[in-house]
N, CA, C and O atoms as a DFTB+ gen file, in Angstrom:
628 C
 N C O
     1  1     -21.356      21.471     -34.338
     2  2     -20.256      20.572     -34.055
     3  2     -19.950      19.790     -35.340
     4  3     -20.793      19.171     -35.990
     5  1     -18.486      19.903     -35.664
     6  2     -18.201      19.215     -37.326
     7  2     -18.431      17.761     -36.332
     8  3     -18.749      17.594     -35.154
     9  1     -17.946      16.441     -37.962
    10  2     -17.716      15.209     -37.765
    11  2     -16.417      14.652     -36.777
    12  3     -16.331      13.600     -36.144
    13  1     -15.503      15.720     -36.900
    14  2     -14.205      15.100     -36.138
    15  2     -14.333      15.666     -34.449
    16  3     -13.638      15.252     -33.521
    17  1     -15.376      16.675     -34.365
    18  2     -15.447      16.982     -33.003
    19  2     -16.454      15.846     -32.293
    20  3     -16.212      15.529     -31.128
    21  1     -17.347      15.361     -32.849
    22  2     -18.664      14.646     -32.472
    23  2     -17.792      13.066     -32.331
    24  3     -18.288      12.158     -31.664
    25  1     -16.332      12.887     -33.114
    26  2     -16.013      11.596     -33.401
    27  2     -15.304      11.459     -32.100
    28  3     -15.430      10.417     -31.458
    29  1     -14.378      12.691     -31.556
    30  2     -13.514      12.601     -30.521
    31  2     -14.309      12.341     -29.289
    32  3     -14.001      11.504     -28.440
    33  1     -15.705      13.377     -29.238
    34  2     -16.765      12.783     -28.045
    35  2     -16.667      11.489     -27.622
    36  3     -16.090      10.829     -26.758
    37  1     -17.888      11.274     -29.076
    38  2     -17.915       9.855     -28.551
    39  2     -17.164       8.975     -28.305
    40  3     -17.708       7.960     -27.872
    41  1     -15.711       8.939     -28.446
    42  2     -14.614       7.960     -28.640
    43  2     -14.144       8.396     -27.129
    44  3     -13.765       7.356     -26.590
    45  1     -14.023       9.385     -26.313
    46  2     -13.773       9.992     -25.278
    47  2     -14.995       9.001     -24.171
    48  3     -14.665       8.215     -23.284
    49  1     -16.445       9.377     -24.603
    50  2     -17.367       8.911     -23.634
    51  2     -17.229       7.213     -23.672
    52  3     -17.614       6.482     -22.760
    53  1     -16.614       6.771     -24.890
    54  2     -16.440       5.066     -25.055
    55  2     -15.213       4.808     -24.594
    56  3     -15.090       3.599     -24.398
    57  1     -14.586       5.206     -24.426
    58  2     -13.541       5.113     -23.309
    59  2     -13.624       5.304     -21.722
    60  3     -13.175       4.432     -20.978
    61  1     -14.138       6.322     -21.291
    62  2     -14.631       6.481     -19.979
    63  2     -15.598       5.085     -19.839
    64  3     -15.356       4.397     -18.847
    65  1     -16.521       4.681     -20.623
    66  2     -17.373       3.428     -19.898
    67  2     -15.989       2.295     -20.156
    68  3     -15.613       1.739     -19.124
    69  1     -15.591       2.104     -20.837
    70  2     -14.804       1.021     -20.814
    71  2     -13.794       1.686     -19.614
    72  3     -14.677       1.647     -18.757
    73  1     -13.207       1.979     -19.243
    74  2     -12.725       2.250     -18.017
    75  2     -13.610       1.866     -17.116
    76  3     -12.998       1.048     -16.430
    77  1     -14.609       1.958     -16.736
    78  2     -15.619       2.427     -15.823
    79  2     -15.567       0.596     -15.314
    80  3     -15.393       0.020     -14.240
    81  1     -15.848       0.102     -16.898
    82  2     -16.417      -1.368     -16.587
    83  2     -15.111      -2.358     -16.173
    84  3     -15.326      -3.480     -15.716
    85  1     -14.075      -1.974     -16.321
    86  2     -12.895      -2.689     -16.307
    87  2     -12.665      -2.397     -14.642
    88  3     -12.105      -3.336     -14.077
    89  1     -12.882      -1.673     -14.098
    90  2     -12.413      -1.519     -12.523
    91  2     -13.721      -1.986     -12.019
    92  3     -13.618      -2.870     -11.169
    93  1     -14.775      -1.671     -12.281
    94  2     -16.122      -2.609     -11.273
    95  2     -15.950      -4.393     -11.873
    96  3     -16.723      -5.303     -11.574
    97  1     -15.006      -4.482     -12.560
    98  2     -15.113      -6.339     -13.271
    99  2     -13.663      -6.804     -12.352
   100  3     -13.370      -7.902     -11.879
   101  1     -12.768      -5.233     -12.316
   102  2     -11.972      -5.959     -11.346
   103  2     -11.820      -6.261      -9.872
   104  3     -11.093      -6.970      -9.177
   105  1     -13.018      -5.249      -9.662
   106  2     -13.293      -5.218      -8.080
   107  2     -14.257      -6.100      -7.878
   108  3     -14.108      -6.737      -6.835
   109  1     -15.435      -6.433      -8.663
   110  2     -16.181      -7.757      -8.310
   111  2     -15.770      -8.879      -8.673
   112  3     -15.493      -9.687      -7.787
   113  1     -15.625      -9.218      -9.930
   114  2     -15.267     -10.619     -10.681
   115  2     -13.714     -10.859     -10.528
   116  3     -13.172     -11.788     -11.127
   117  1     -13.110     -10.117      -9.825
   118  2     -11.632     -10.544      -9.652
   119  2     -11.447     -10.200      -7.935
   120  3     -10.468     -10.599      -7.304
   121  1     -12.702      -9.296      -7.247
   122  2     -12.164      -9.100      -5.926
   123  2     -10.494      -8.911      -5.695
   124  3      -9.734      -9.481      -4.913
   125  1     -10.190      -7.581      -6.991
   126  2      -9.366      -6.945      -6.640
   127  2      -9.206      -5.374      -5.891
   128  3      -9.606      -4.369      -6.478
   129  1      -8.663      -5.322      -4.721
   130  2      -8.874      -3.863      -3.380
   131  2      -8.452      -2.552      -4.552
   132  3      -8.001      -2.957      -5.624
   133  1      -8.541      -1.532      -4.432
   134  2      -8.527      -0.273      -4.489
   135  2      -7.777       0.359      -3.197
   136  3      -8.237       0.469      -2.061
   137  1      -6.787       0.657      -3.567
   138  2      -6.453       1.488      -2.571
   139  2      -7.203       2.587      -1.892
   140  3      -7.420       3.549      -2.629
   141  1      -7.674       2.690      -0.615
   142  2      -8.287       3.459       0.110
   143  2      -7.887       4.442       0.700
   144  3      -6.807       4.226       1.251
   145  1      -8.414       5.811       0.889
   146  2      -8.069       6.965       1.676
   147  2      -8.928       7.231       2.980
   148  3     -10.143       7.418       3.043
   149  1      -7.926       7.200       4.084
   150  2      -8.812       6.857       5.248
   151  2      -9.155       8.421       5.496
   152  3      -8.066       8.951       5.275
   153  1     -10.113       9.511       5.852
   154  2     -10.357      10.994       6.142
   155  2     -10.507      11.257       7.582
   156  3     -10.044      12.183       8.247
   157  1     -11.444       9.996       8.029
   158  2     -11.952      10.392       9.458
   159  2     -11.331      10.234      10.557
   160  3     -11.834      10.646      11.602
   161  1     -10.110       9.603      10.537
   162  2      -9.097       9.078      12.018
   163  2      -7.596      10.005      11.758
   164  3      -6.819      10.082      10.807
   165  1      -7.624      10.343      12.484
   166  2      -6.652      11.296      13.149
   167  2      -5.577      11.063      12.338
   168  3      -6.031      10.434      11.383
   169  1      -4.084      11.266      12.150
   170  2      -2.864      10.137      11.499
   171  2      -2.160       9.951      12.383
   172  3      -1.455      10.833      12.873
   173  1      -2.212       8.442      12.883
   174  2      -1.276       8.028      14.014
   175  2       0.164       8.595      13.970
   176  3       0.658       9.127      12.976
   177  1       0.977       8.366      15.547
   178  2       2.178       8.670      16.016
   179  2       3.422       7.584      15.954
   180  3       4.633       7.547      15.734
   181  1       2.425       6.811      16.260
   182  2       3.596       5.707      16.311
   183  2       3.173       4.347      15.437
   184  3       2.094       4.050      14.925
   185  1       4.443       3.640      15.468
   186  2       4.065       2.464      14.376
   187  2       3.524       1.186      15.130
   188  3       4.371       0.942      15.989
   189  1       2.591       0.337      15.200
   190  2       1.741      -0.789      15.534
   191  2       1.910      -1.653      14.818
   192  3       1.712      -1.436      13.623
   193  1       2.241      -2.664      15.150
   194  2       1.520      -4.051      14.867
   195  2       0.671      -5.399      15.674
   196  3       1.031      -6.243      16.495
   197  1      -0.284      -5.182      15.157
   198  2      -0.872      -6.283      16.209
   199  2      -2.084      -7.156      15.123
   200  3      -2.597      -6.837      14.050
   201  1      -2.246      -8.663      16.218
   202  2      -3.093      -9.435      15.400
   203  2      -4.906      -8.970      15.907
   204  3      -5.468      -8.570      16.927
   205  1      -5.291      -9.325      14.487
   206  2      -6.744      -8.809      15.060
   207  2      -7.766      -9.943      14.494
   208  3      -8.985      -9.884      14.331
   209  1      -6.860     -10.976      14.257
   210  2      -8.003     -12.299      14.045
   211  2      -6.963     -13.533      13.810
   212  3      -5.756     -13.372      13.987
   213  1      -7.470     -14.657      13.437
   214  2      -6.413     -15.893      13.271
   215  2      -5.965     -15.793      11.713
   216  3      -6.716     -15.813      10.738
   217  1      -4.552     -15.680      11.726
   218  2      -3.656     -15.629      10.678
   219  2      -4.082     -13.466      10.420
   220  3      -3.735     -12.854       9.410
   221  1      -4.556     -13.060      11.163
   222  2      -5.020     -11.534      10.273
   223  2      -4.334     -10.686      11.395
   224  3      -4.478     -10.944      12.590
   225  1      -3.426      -9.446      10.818
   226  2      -2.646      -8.224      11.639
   227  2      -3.087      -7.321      10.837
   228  3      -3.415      -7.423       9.655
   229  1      -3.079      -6.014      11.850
   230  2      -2.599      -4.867      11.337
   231  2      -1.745      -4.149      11.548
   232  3      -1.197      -4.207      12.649
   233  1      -1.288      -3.145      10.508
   234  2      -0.228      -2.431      10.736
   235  2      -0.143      -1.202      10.467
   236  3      -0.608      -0.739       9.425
   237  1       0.463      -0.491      11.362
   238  2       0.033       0.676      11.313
   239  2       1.673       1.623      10.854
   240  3       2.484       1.647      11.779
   241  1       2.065       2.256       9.690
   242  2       3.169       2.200       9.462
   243  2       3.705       3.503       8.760
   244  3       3.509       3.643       7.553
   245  1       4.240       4.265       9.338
   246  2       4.828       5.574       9.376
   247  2       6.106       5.713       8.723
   248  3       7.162       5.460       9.303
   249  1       5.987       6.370       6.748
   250  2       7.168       7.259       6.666
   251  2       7.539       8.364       6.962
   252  3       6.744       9.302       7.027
   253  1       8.726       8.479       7.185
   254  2       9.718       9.401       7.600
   255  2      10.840       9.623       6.454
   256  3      11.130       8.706       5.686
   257  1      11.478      10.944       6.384
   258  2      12.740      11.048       5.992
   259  2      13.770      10.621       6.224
   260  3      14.394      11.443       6.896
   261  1      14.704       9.155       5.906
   262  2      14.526       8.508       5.171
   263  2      14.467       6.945       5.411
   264  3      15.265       6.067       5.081
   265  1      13.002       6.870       6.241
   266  2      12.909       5.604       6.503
   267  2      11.640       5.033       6.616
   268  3      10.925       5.984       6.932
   269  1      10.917       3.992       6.540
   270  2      10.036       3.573       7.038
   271  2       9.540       2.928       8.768
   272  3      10.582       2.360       9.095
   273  1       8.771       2.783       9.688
   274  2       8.284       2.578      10.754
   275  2       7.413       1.373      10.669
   276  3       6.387       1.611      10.033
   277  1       7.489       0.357      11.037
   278  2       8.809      -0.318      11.274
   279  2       8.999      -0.697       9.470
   280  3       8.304      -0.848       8.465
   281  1      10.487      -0.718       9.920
   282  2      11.399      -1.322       8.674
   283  2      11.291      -2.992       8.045
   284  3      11.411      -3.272       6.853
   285  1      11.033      -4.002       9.175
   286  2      10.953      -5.025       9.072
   287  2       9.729      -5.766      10.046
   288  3       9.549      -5.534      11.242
   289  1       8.862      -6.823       9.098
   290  2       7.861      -7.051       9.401
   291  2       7.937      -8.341       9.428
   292  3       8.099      -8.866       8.327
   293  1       7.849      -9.267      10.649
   294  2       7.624     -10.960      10.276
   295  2       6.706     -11.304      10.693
   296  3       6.176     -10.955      11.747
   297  1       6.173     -12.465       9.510
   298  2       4.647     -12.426       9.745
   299  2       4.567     -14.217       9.557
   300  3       5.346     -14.698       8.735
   301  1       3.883     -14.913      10.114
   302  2       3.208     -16.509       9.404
   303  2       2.862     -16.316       8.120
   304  3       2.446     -15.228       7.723
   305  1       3.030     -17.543       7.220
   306  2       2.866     -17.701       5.874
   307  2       0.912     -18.135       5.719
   308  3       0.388     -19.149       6.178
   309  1       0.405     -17.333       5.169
   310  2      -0.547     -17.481       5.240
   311  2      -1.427     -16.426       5.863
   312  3      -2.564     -16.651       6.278
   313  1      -0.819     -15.260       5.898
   314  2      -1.637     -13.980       7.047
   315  2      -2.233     -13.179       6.066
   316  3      -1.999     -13.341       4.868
   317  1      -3.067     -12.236       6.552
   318  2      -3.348     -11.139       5.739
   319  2      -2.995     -10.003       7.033
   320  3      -3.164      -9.971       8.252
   321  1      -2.325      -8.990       5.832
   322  2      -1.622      -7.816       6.357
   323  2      -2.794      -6.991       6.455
   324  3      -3.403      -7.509       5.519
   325  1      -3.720      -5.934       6.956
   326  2      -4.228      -4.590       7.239
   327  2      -3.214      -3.476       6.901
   328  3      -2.222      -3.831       7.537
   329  1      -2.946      -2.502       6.356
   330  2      -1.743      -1.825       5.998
   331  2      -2.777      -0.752       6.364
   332  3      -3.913      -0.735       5.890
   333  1      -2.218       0.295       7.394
   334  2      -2.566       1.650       7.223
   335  2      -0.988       2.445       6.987
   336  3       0.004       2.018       7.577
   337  1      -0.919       3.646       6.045
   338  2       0.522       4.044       5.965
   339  2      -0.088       5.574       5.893
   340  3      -1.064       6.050       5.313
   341  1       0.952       6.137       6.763
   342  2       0.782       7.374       6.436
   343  2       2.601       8.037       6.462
   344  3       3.630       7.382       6.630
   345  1       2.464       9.357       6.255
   346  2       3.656      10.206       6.563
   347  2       3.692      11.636       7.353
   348  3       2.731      12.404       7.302
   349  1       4.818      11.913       8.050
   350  2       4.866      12.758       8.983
   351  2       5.413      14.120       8.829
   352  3       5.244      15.083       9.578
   353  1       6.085      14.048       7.759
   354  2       6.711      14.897       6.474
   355  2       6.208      15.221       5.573
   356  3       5.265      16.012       5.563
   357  1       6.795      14.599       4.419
   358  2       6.306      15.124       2.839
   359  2       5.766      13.726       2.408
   360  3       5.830      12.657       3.015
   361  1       5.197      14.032       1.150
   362  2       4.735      12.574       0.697
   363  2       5.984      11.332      -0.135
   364  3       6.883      11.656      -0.911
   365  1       5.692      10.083       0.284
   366  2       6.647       9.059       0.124
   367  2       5.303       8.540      -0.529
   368  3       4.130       8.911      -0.588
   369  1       6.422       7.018      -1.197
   370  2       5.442       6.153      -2.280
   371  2       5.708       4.811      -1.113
   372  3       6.548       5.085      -0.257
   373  1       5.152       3.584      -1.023
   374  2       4.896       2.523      -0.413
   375  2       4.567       1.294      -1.818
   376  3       3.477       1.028      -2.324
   377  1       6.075       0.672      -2.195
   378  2       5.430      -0.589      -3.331
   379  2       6.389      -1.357      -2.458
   380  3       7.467      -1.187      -1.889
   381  1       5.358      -2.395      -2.651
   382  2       5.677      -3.861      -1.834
   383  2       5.787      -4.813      -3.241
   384  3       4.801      -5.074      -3.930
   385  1       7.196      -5.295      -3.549
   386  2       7.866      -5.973      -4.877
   387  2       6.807      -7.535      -4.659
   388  3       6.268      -8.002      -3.656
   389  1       6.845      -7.966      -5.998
   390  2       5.725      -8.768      -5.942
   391  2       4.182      -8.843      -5.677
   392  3       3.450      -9.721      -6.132
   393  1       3.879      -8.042      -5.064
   394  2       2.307      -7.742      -4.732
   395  2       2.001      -6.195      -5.426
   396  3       2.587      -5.216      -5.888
   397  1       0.636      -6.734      -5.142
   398  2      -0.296      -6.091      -6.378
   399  2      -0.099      -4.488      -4.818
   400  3      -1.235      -4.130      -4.507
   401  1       0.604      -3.982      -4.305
   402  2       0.378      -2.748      -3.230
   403  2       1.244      -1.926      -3.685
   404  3       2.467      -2.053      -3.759
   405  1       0.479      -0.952      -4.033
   406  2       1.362       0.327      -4.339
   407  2       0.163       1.721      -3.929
   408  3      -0.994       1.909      -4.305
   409  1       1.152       2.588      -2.921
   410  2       0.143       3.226      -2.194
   411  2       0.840       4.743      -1.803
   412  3       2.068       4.798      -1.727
   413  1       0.406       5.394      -1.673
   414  2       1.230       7.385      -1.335
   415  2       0.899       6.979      -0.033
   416  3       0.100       6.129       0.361
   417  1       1.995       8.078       0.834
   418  2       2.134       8.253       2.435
   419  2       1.999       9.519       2.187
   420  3       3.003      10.177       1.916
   421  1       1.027       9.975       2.219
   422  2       0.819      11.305       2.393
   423  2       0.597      12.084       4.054
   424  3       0.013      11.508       4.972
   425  1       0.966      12.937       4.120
   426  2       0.831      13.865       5.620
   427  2      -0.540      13.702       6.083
   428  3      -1.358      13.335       5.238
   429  1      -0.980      13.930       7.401
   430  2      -2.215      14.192       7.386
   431  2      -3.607      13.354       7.004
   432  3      -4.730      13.670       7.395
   433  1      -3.260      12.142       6.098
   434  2      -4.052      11.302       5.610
   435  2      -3.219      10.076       6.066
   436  3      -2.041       9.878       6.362
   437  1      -4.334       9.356       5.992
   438  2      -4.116       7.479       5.664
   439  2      -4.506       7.135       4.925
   440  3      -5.598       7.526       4.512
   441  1      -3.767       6.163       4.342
   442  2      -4.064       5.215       3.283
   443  2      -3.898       3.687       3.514
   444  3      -2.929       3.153       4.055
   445  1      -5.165       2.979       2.940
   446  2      -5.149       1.406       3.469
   447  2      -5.268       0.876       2.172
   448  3      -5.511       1.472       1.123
   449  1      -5.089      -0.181       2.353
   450  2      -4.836      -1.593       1.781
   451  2      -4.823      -2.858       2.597
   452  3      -4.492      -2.683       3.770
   453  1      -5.188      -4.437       2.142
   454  2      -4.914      -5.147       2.647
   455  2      -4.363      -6.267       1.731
   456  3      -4.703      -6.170       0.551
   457  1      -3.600      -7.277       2.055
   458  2      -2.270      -7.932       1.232
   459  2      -2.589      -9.242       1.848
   460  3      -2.765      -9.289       3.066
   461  1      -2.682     -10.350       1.091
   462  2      -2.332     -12.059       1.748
   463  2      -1.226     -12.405       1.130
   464  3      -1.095     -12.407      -0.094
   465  1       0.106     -12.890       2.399
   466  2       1.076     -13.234       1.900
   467  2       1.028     -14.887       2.443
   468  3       1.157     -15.273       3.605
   469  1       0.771     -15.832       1.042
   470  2       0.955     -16.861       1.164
   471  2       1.668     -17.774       0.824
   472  3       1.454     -18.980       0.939
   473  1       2.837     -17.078       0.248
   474  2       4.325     -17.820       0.142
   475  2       5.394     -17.689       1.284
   476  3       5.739     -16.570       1.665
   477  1       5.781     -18.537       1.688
   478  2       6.983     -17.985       2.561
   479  2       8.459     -17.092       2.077
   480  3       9.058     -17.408       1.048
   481  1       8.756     -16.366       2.650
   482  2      10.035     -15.870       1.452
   483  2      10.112     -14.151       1.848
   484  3       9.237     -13.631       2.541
   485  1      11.032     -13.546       1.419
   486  2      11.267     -11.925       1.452
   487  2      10.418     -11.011       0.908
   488  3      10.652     -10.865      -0.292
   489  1       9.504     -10.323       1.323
   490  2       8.825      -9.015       0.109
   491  2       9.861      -7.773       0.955
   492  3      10.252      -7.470       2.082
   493  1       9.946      -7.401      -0.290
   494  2      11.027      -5.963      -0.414
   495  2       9.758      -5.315      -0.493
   496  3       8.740      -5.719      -1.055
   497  1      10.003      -3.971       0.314
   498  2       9.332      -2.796       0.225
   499  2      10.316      -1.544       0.006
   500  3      11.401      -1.382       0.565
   501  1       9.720      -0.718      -0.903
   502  2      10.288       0.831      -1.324
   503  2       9.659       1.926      -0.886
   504  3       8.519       1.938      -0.423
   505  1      10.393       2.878      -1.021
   506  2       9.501       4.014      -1.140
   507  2      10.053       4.577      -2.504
   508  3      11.222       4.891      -2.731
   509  1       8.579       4.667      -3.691
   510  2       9.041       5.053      -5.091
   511  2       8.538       6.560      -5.205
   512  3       8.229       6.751      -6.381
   513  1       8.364       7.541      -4.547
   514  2       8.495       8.864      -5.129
   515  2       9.779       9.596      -4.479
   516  3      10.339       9.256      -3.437
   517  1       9.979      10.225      -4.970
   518  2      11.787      10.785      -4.549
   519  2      11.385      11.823      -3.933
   520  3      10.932      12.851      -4.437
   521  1      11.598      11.493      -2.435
   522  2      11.723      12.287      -1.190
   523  2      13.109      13.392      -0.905
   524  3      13.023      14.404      -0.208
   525  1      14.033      13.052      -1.426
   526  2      15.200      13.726      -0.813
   527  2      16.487      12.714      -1.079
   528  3      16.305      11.688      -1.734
   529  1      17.707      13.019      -0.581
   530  2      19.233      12.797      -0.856
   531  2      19.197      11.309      -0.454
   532  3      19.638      10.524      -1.293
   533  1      18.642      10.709       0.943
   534  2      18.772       9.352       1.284
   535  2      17.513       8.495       0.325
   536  3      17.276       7.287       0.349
   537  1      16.953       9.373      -0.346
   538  2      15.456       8.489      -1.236
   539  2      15.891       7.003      -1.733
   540  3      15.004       6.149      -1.736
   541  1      17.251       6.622      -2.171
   542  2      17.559       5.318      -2.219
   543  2      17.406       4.337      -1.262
   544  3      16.991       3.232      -1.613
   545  1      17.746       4.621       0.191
   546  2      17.938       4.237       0.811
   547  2      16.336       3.843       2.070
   548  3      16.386       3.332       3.189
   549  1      15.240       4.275       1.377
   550  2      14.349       3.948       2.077
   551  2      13.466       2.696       1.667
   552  3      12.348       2.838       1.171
   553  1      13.945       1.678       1.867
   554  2      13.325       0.337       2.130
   555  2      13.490      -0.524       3.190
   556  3      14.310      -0.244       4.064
   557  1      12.724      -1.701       3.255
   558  2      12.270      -2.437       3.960
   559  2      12.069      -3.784       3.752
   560  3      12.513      -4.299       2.727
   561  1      11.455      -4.444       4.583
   562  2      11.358      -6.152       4.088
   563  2      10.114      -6.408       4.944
   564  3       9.976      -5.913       6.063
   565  1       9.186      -7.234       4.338
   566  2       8.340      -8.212       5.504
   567  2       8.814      -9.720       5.032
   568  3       8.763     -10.231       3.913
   569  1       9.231     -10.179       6.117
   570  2       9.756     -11.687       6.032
   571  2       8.524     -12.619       6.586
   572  3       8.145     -12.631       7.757
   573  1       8.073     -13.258       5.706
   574  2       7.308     -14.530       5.944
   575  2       7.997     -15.985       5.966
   576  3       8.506     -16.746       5.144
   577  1       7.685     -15.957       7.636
   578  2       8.348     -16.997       7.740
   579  2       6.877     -18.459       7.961
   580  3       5.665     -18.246       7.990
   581  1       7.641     -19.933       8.088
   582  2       6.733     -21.205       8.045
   583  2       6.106     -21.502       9.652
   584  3       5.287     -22.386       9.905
   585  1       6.727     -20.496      10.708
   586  2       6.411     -20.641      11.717
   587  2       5.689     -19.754      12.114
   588  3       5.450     -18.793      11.382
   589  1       4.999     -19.887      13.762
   590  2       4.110     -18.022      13.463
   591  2       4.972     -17.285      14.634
   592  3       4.669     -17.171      15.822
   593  1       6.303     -16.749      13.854
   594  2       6.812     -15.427      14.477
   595  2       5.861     -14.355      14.149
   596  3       4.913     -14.345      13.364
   597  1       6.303     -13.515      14.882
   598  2       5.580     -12.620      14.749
   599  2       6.311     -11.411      15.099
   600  3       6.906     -11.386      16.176
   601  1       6.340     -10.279      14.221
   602  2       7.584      -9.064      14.749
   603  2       7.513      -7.677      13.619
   604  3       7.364      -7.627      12.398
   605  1       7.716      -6.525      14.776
   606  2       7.349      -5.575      13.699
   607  2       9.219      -4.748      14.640
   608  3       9.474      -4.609      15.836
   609  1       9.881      -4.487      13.670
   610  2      11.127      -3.517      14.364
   611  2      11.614      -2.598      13.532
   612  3      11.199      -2.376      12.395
   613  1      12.543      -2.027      14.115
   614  2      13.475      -1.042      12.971
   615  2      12.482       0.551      12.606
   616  3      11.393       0.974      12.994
   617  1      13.382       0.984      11.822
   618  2      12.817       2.283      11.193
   619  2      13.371       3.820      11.140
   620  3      12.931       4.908      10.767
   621  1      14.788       3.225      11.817
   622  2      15.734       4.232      11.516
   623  2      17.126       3.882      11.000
   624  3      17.688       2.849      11.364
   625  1      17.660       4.718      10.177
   626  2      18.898       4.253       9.239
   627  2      19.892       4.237       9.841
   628  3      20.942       3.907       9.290
C-alpha cells in the first residue's frame, strides 16, 4: 500500500469516528430523536389521533396520492406529538417547517418520531419527495392553539 492509499484510509476511518461521535453527542448530550423505523406492527388503515398522557397524543398518519391523513392537526400549546407515518402507495417525504422532523412514508413500514410544540402558531407540513402531478399540492398544517382543542380532520383534496 503506497503513502496516498494508507493517507485516504486513515482520513476515511477519521471521519467515520467523527461521525460516529457527533450523533451519540447528539443523541445524549443534546437528547436529540433519530428518526425510527417501526418493522414489527402491521401499517395501519386509517388515520388516529388520540391523547395518551397529559399534554401527550399520538398520531397515526397516512400518505396518499396527493394528500396527507389527516391534513390538519390541533393540538394545546405545550403537547408532544407521537408521529407514526406511513404510506399506502409509493413513498412520500413528511417535513414539518420549523421543527427539527423530517421523515419517508414509505409502504409497508412505519416511521416514528416525536415533536414538542411549544409555541402557539401554524407548523406547515409537506411532503418533499416528488410523488406525482398533484406533488405540490400535498400539505398540511398542525395548528397550536392557547386552549386545549383538540382535532385531527381532512385528508382529501
Amino acid at each position: 500500500m503506497d503513502k496516498s492509499e494508507k493517507f485516504a484510509l486513515g482520513l476515511s476511518g477519521l471521519l467515520l469516528i467523527t461521525f460516529f461521535v457527533a450523533i451519540l453527542y447528539a443523541s445524549v448530550a443534546k437528547n436529540i430523536q433519530v428518526p425510527t423505523c417501526i418493522t414489527d406492527v402491521e401499517p395501519f388503515t386509517t388515520d388516529t389521533l388520540f391523547q395518551v398522557g397529559e399534554d401527550e397524543y399520538e398520531l397515526h398518519m397516512i400518505a396518499r396520492m396527493w394528500a396527507f391523513q389527516p391534513s390538519t392537526v390541533t393540538l394545546p400549546a405545550g403537547s408532544t406529538l407521537h408521529m407514526y407515518v406511513t404510506s399506502q402507495d409509493i413513498i412520500h417525504g413528511f417535513k414539518i417547517e420549523n421543527k427539527n422532523v423530517n421523515l419517508m412514508a414509505v409502504p409497508n413500514s412505519i416511521n416514528y418520531m416525536s415533536v414538542t410544540f411549544d409555541e402557539p402558531g401554524e407548523y406547515f407540513f409537506a411532503c418533499h419527495e416528488f410523488c406525482g402531478a398533484a406533488h405540490h399540492a400535498m400539505a398540511g398544517r398542525i395548528h397550536i392553539t392557547e386552549d386545549d382543542e383538540v382535532e385531527a380532520t381532512g385528508g382529501d383534496l
